[in-house]
FIZAKOL-317728 format. One record per residue (C-alpha): residue number from 1; x, y, z. Coordinates in nm, 3 decimals. Example, Ala and Ser with C-alpha at 12.3 -4.5 7.8 and 13.67 -1.06 7.14 Angstrom:
2
[atom 1,[1.230,-0.450,0.780]]
[atom 2,[1.367,-0.106,0.714]]
//
This chain:
486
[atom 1,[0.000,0.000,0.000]]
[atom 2,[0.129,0.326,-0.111]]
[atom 3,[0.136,0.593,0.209]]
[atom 4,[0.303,0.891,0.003]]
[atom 5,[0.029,0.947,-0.189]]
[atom 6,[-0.201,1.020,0.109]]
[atom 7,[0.057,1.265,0.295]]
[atom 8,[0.046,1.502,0.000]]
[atom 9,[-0.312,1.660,0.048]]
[atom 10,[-0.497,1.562,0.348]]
[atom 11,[-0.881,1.597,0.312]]
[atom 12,[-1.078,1.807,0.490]]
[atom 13,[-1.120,1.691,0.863]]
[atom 14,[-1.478,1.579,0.933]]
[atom 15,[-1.531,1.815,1.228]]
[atom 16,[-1.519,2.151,0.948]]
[atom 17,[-1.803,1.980,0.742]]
[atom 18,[-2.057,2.207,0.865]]
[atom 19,[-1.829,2.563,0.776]]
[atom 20,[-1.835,2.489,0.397]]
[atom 21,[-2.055,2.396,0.115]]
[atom 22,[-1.877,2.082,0.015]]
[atom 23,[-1.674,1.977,0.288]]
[atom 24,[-1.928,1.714,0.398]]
[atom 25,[-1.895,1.539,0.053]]
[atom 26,[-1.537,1.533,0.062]]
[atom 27,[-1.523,1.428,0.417]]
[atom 28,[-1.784,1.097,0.279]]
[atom 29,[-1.583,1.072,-0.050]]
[atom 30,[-1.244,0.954,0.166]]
[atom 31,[-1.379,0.691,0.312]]
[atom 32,[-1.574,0.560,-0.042]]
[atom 33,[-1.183,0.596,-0.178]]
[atom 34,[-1.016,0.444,0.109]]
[atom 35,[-1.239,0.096,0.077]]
[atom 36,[-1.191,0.089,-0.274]]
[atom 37,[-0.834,0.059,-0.258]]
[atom 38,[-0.866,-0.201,0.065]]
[atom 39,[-1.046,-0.436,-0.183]]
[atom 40,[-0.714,-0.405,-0.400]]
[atom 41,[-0.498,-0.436,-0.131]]
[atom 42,[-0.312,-0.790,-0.034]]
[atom 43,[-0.270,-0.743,0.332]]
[atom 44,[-0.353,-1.026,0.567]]
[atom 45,[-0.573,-0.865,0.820]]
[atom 46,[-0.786,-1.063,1.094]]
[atom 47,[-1.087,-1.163,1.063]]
[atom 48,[-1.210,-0.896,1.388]]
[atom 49,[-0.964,-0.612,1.212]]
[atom 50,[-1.178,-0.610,0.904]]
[atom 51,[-1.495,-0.616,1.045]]
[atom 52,[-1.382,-0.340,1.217]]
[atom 53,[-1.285,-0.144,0.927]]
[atom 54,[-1.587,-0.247,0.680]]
[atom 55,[-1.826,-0.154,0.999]]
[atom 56,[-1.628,0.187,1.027]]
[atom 57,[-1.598,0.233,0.629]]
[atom 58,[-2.008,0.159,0.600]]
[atom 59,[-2.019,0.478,0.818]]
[atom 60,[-2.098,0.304,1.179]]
[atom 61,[-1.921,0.433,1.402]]
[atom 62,[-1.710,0.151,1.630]]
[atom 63,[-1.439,0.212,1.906]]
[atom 64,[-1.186,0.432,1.753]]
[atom 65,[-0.934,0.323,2.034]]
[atom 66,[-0.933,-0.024,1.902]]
[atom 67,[-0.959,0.025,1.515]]
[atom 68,[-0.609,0.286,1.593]]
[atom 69,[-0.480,-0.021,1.780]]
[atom 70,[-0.581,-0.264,1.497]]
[atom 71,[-0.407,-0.024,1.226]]
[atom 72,[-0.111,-0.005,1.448]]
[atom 73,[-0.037,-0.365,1.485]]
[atom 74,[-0.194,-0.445,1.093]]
[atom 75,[0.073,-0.171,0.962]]
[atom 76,[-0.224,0.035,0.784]]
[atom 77,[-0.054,0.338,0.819]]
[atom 78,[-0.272,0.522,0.535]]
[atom 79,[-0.600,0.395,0.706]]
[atom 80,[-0.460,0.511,1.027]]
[atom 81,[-0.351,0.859,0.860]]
[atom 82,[-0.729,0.904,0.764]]
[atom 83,[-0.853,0.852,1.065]]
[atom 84,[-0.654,1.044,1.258]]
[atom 85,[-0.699,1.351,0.980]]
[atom 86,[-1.106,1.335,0.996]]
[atom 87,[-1.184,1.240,1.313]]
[atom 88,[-1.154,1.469,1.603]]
[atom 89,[-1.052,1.200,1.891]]
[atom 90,[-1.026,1.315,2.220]]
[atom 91,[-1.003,1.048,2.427]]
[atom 92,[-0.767,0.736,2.314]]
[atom 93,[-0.659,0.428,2.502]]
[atom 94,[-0.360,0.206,2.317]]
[atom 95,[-0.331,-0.099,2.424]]
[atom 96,[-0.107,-0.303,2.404]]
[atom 97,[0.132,-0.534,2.334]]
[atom 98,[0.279,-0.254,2.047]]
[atom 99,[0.569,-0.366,1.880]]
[atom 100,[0.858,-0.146,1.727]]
[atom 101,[0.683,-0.119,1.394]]
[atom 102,[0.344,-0.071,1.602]]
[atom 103,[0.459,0.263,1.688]]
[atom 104,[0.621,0.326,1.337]]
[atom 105,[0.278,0.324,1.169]]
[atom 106,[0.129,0.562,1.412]]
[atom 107,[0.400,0.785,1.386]]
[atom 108,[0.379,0.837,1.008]]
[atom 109,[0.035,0.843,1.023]]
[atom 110,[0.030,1.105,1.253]]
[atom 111,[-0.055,1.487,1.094]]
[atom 112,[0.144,1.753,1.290]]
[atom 113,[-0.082,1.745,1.554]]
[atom 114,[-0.361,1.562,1.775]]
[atom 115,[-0.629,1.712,1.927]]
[atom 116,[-0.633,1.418,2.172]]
[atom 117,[-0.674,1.582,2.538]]
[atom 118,[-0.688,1.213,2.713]]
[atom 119,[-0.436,0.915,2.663]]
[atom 120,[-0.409,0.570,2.805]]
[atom 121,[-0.154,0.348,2.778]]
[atom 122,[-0.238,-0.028,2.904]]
[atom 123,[0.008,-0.334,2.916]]
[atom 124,[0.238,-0.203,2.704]]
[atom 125,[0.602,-0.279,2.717]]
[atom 126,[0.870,0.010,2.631]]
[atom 127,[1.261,-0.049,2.529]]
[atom 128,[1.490,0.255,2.514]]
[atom 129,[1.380,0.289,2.140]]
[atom 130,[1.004,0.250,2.192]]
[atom 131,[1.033,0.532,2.500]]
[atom 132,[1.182,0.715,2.195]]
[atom 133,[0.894,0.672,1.948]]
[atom 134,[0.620,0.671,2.284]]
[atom 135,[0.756,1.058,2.345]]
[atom 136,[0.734,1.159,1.950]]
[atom 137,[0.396,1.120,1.988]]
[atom 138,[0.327,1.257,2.298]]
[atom 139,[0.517,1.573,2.134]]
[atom 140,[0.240,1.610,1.854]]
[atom 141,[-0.050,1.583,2.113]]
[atom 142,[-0.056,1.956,2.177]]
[atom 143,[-0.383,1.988,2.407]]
[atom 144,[-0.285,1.637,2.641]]
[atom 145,[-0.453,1.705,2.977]]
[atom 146,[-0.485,1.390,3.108]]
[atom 147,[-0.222,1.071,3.087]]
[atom 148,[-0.306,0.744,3.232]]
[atom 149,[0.013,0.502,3.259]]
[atom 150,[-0.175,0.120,3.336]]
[atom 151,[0.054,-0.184,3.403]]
[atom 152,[0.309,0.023,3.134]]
[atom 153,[0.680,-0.163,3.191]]
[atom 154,[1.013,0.024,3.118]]
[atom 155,[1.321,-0.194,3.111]]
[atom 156,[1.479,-0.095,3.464]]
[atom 157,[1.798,-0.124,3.294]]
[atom 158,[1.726,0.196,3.133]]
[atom 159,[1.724,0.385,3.434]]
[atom 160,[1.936,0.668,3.353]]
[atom 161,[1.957,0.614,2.951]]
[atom 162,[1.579,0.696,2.862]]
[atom 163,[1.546,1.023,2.610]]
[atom 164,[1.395,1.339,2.748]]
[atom 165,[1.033,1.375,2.732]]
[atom 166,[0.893,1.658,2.527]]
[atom 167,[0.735,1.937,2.734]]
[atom 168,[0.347,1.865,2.774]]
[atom 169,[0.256,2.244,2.863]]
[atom 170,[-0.127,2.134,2.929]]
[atom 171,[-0.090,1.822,3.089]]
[atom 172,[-0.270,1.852,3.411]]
[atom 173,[-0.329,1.494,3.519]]
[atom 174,[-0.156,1.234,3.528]]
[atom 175,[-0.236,0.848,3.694]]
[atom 176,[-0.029,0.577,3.682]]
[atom 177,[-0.076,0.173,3.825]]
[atom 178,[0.255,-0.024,3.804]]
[atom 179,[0.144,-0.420,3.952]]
[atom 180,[0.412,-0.687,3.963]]
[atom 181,[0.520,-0.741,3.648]]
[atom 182,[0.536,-0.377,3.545]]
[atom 183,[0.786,-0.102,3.648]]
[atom 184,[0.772,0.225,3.525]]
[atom 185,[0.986,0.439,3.719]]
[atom 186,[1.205,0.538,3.448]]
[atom 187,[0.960,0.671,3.243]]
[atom 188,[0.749,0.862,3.534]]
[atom 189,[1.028,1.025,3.633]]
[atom 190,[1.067,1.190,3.249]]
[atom 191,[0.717,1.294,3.248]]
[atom 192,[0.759,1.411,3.572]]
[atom 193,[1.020,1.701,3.491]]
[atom 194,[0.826,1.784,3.119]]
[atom 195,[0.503,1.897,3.307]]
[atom 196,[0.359,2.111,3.561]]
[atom 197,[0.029,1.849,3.718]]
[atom 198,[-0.259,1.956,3.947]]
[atom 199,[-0.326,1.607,3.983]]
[atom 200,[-0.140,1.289,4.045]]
[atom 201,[-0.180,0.943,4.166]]
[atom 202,[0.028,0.669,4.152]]
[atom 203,[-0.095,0.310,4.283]]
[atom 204,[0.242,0.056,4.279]]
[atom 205,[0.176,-0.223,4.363]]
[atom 206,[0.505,-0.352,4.219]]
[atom 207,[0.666,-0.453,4.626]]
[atom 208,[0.987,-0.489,4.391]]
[atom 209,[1.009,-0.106,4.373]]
[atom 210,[1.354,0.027,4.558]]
[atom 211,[1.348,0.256,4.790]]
[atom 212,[1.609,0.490,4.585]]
[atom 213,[1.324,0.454,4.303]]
[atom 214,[1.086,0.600,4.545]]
[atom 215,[1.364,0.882,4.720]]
[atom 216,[1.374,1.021,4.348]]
[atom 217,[1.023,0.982,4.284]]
[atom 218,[0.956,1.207,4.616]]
[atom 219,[1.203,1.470,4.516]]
[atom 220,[1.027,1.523,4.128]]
[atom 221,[0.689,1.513,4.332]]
[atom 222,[0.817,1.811,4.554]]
[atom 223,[0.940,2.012,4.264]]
[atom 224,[0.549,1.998,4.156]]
[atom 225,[0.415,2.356,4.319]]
[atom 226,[0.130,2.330,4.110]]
[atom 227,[-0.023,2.012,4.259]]
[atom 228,[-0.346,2.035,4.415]]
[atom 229,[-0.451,1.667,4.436]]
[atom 230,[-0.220,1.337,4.558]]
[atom 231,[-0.297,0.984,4.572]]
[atom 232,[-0.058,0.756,4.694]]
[atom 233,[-0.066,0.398,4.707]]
[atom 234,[0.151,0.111,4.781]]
[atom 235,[0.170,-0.259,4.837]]
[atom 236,[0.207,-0.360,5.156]]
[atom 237,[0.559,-0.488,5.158]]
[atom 238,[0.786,-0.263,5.299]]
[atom 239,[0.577,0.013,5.239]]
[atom 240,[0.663,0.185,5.572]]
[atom 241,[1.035,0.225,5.437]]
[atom 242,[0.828,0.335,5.138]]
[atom 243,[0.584,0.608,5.247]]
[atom 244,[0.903,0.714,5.482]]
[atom 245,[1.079,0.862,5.163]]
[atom 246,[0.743,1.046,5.098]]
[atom 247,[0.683,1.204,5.449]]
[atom 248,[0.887,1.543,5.370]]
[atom 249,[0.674,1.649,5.099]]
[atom 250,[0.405,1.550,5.326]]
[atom 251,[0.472,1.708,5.603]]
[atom 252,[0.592,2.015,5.438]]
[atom 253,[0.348,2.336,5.328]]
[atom 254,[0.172,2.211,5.006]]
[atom 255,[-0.083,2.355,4.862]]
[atom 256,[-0.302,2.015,4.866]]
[atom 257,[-0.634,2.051,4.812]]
[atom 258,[-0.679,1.638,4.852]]
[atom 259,[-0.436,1.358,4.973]]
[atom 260,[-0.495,0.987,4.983]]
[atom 261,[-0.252,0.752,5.158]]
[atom 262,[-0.310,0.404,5.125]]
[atom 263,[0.013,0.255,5.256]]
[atom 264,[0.145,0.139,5.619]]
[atom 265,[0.358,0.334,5.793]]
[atom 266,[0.565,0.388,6.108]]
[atom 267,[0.367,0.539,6.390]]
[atom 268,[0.597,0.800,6.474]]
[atom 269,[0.555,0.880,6.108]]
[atom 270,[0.201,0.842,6.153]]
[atom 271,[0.182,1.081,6.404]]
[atom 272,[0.449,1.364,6.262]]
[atom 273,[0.200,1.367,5.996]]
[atom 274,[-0.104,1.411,6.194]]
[atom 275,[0.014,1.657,6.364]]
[atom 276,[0.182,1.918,6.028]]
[atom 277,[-0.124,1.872,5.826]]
[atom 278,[-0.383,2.144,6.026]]
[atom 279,[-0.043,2.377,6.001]]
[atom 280,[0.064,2.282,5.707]]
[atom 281,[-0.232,2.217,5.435]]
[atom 282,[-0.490,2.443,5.569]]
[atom 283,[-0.639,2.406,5.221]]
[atom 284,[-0.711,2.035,5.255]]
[atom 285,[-1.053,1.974,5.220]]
[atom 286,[-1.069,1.574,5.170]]
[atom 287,[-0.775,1.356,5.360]]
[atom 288,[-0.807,1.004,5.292]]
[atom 289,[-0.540,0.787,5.521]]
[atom 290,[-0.665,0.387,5.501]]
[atom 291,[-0.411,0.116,5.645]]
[atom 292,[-0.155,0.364,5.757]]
[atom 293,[-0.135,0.250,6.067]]
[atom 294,[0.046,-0.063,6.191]]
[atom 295,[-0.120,-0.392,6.329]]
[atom 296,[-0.117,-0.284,6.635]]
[atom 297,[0.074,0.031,6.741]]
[atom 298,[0.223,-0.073,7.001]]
[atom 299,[0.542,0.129,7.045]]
[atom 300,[0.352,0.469,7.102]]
[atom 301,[0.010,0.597,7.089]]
[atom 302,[-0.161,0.727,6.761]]
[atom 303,[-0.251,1.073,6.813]]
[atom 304,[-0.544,1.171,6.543]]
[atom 305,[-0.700,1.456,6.753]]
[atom 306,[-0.523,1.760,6.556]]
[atom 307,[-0.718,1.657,6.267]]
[atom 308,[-0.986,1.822,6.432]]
[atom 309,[-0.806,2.186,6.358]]
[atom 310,[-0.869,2.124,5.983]]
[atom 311,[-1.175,2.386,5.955]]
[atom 312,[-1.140,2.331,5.567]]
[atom 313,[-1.185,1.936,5.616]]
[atom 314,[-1.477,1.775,5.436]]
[atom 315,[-1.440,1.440,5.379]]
[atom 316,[-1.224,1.236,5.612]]
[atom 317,[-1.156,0.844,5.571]]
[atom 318,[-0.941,0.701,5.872]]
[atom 319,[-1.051,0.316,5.737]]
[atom 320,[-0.853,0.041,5.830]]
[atom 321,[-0.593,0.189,6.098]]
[atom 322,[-0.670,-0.031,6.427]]
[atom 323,[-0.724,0.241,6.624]]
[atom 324,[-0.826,0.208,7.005]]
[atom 325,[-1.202,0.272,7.050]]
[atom 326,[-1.035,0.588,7.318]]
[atom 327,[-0.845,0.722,7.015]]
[atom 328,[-1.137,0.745,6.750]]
[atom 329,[-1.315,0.913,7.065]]
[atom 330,[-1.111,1.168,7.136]]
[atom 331,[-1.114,1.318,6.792]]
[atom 332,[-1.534,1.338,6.812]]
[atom 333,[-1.459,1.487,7.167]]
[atom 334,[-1.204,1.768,6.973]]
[atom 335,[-1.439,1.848,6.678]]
[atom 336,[-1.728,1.851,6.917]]
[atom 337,[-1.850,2.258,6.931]]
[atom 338,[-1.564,2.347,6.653]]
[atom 339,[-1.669,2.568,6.372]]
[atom 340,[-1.646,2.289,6.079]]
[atom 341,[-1.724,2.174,5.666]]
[atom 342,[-1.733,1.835,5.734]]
[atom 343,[-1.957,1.648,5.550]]
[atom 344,[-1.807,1.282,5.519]]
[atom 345,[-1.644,1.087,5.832]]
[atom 346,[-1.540,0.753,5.764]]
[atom 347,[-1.425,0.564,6.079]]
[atom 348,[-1.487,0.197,6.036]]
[atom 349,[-1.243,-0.082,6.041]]
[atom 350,[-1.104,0.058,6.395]]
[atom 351,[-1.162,-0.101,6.732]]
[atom 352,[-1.515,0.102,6.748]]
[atom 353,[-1.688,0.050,7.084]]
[atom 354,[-1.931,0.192,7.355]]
[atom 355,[-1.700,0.452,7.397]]
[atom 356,[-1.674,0.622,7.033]]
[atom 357,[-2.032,0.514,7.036]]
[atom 358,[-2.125,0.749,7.291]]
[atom 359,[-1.893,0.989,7.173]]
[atom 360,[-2.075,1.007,6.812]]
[atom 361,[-2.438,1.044,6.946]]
[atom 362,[-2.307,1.334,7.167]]
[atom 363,[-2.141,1.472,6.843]]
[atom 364,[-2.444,1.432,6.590]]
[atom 365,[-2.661,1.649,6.847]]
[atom 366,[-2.473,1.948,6.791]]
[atom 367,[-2.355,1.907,6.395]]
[atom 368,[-2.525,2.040,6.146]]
[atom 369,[-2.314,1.957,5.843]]
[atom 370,[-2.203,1.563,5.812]]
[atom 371,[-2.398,1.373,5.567]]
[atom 372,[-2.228,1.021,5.604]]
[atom 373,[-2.075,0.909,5.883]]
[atom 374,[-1.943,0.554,5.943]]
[atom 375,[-1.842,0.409,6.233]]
[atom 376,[-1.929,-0.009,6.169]]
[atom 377,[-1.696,-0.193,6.484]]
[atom 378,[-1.423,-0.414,6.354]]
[atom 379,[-1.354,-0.792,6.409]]
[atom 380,[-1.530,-0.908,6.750]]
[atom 381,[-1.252,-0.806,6.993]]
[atom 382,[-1.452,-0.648,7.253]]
[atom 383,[-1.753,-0.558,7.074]]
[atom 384,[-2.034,-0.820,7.211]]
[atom 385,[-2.315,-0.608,7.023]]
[atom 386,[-2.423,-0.300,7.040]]
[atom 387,[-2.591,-0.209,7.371]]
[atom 388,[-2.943,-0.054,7.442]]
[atom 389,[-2.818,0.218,7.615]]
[atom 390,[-2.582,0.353,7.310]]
[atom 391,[-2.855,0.258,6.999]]
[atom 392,[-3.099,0.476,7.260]]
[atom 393,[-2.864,0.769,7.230]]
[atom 394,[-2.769,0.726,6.900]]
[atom 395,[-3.122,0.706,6.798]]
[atom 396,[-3.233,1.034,6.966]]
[atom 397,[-2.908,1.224,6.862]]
[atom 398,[-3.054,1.078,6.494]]
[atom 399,[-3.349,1.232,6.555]]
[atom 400,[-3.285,1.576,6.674]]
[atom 401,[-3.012,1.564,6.364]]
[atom 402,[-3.125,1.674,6.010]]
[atom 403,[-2.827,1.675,5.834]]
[atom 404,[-2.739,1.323,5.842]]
[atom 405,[-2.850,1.121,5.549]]
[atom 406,[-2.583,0.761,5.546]]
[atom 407,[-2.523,0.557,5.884]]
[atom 408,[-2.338,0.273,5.847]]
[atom 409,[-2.365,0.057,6.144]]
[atom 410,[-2.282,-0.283,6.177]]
[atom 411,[-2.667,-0.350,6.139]]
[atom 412,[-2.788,-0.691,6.154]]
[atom 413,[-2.643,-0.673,6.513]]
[atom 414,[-2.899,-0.309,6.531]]
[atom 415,[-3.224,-0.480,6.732]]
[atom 416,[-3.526,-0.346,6.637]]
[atom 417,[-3.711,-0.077,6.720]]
[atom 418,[-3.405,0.132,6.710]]
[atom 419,[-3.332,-0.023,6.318]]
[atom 420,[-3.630,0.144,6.270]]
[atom 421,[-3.588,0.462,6.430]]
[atom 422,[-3.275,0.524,6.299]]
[atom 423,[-3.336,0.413,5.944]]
[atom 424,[-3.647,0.650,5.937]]
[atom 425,[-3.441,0.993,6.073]]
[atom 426,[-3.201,0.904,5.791]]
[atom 427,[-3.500,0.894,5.541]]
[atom 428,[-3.655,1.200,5.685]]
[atom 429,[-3.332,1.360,5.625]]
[atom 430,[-3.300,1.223,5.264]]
[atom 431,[-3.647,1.368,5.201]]
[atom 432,[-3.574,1.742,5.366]]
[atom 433,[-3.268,1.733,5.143]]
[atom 434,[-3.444,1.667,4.841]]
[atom 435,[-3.750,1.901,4.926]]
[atom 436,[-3.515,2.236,5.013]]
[atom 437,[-3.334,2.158,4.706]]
[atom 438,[-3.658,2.151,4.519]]
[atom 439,[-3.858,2.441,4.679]]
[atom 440,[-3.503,2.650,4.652]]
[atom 441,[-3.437,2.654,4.279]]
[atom 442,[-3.827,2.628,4.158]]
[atom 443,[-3.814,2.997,4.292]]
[atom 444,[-3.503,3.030,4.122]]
[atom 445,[-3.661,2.885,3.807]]
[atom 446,[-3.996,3.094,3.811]]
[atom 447,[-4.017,3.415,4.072]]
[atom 448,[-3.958,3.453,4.445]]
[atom 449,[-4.364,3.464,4.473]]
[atom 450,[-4.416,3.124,4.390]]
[atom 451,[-4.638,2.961,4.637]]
[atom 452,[-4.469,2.752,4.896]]
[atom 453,[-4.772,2.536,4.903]]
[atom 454,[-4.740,2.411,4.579]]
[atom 455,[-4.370,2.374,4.594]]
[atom 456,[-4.419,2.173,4.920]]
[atom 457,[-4.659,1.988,4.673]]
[atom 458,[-4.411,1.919,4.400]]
[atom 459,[-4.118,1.812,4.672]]
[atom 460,[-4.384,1.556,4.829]]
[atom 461,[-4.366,1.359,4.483]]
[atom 462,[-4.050,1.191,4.630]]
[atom 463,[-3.859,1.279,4.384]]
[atom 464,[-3.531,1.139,4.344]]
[atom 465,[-3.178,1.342,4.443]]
[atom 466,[-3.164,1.346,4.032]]
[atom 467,[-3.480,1.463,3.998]]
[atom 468,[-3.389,1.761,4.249]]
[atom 469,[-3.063,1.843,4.107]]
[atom 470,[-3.241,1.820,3.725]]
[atom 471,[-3.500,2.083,3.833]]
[atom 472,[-3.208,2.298,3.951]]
[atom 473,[-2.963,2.311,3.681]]
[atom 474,[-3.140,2.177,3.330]]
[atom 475,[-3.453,2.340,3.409]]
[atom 476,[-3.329,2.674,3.522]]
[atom 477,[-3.126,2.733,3.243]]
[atom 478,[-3.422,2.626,3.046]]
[atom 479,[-3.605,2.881,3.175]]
[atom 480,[-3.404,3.113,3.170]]
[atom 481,[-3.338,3.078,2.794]]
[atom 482,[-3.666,3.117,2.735]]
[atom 483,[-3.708,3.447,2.941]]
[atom 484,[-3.424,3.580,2.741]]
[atom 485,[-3.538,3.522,2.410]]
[atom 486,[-3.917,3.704,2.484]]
//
């Protein structure tokens, strides 16, 4: 198949069809001129490849991912070429395995540049020359926000030898999963100094990973003053020695908006960053730290009360940490009376008992802004079921709450009628939500005079939370279109 002829004079790319007279015949004519010369051509393509392309040729419209993937590994660099040219792709995954030549034909299919704003790379395998052809393209993707980097392997041996990676001036986001029989250090690290992120999260479960690798990986990470949002997760293996190499950063002034640990860690550790985060991040608004802890901390007490300084805080997850039923307490007791945005509290999978119990009814009297809170006990140690005297104060602190709308309990171990009493505040709750949100914005939608009767009446349908949020966004703007037009 002859390429040259197709890289002299591009047609016209399907997305400016609608700005000329006869751009939407040319933009049907390629494709009428592209499966003629298929039929002529002698390539042996599978069976799935060219139902693909007859499908996409006949003018349905399949997964553009895999039919780039299929010209890619088929060599169909002019079918490839026309495809890229016409359609406007935004999102593309390439999966692999992608050979040498793989990369060749996308390459010189390529026009000068993508419009492609997402790109996912899954189980593919990069040598020092692959890395090479991997960053040509990444150079002609101009507008790349968002780079996903799944089970991608880099020969380790390349460690220092890889080729610089183009500068990706937009790329904002960038999430990478490295599992056991992927490593790709090397080729985070390049990214890492070509881009300026707001977000990043990196999930390695690799174990295999040395700590060196993850020293340097901290260091690029710091050099990030841009980043609003970190997600950090490691296998449990040595992942205190791991999370160790991280805790500077951490515990240094960031201007975090979220940060997610999921990754053991020493308990002095633990606790140093407990206790910088409220001086620290005073922007953090959600703080996710699940299995940090150590099984159990023996050595020294967890402190977690200075989390309760965090006026920003808004969603908190302390999952999975084995923390004494005193400790979870005392944090309820801090934030108890404190000026706070909290909204989600997730506390299960600690030693929850009578204690914390106590400690949350006491807490849910006075709050006015958690929606979910959960607090289900962990294992059996100590925890013989939940006691009449706690579910009693837990279901008037329910009760006299309005805010809360999610309770998880352990709850087949909830006797009735306090199931029932508690499960109906939360609905009540659910219902007042959904009502405010309704009567709110249908004055919004029509005039501040509309009778509250009938939009009492209206919010009594039980309406769904997408019904409510549908009145208060599509409609509105509906309405307000047509206001502005007469």
């Amino acid at each position: 198949m002859e390429f040259s002829s197709v890289g002299k004079k591009p047609s016209q790319p399907v997305h400016d069809s609608m700005s000329g007279g006869d751009s939407s015949t040319k933009s049907c004519d390629w494709k009428g001129e592209l499966a003629s010369k298929l039929r002529t051509t002698r390539h042996e393509r599978s069976d799935e490849f060219e139902d693909q392309i007859t499908s996409y040729l006949d003018g349905r419209q399949p997964n553009l991912s895999r039919l780039v993937c299929g010209c890619m590994a088929h060599r169909e660099r002019e079918v490839l070429h026309q495809i890229l040219v016409h359609e406007d792709i935004k999102n593309l995954c390439i999966r692999g395995p992608v050979d040498q030549l793989g990369w060749d034909t996308l390459i010189a299919a390529m026009p000068a540049t993508l419009s492609v704003e997402m790109l996912k790379l899954s189980t593919v395998r990069l040598s020092h020359s692959k890395c090479e052809r991997l960053f040509q393209v990444l150079g002609r993707m101009p507008k790349l926000e968002k780079l996903s980097l799944k089970r991608v392997d880099v020969e380790t041996s390349l460690f220092l030898g890889l080729p610089d990676c183009p500068a990706l001036a937009l790329l904002k986001s960038l999430d990478v999963f490295v599992d056991v029989n992927a490593e790709a250090s090397p080729l985070l690290l390049k990214i890492l100094e070509a881009c300026h992120l707001r977000s990043l999260s990196i999930r390695d479960h690799h174990g295999a990973t040395t700590v060196v690798q993850h020293e340097i990986r901290a260091k690029m990470i710091s050099k990030q003053t841009d980043l609003n949002s970190l997600r950090l997760a490691f296998s449990a293996r040595k992942s205190a020695k791991q999370v160790s190499c991280y805790m500077k950063f951490l515990c240094g002034e960031t201007k975090l908006i979220e940060l997610h640990l999921n990754a053991g860690c020493e308990v002095a550790d633990f606790n140093r960053l407990i206790e910088a985060l409220p001086r620290k991040s005073p922007l953090l608004t959600s703080l996710s730290l699940i299995g940090c802890c150590p099984i159990p901390p023996r050595i020294r007490q967890v402190e977690i009360s200075p989390l309760a300084g965090m006026s920003a805080l808004q969603h908190l997850n302390l999952r999975s940490n084995y923390l004494e039923d005193a400790t979870v307490a005392e944090l309820l007791v801090e934030w108890e009376g404190k000026p706070t945005r909290l909204r989600h509290l997730n506390l299960s999978g600690n030693w929850i008992g009578p204690t914390t119990l106590v400690t949350a009814a006491s807490f849910l009297e006075t709050n006015r802004t958690l929606v979910g809170l959960s607090i289900a006990p962990l294992g059996d140690r100590g925890f013989i079921g939940y006691q009449t005297r706690t579910l009693e104060l837990l279901s008037q602190a329910l009760e006299n709450n309005t805010c809360l709308q999610q309770l998880d309990l352990r709850w087949p171990d909830v006797v009735e009628p306090f199931k029932e009493r508690l499960i109906n505040a939360l609905e009540r709750n659910k219902e007042g939500w959904v009502r405010s949100v309704i009567q709110g914005h249908i004055g919004a939608v029509l005039d501040t005079s509309f009778p509250i009767e009938l939009a009492a009446l209206i919010a009594g349908r039980r309406l769904t939370v997408r019904d409510a949020l549908s009145l208060s966004s599509v409609n509105k703007a509906g309405w307000e279109r047509r206001w502005s037009q007469g």
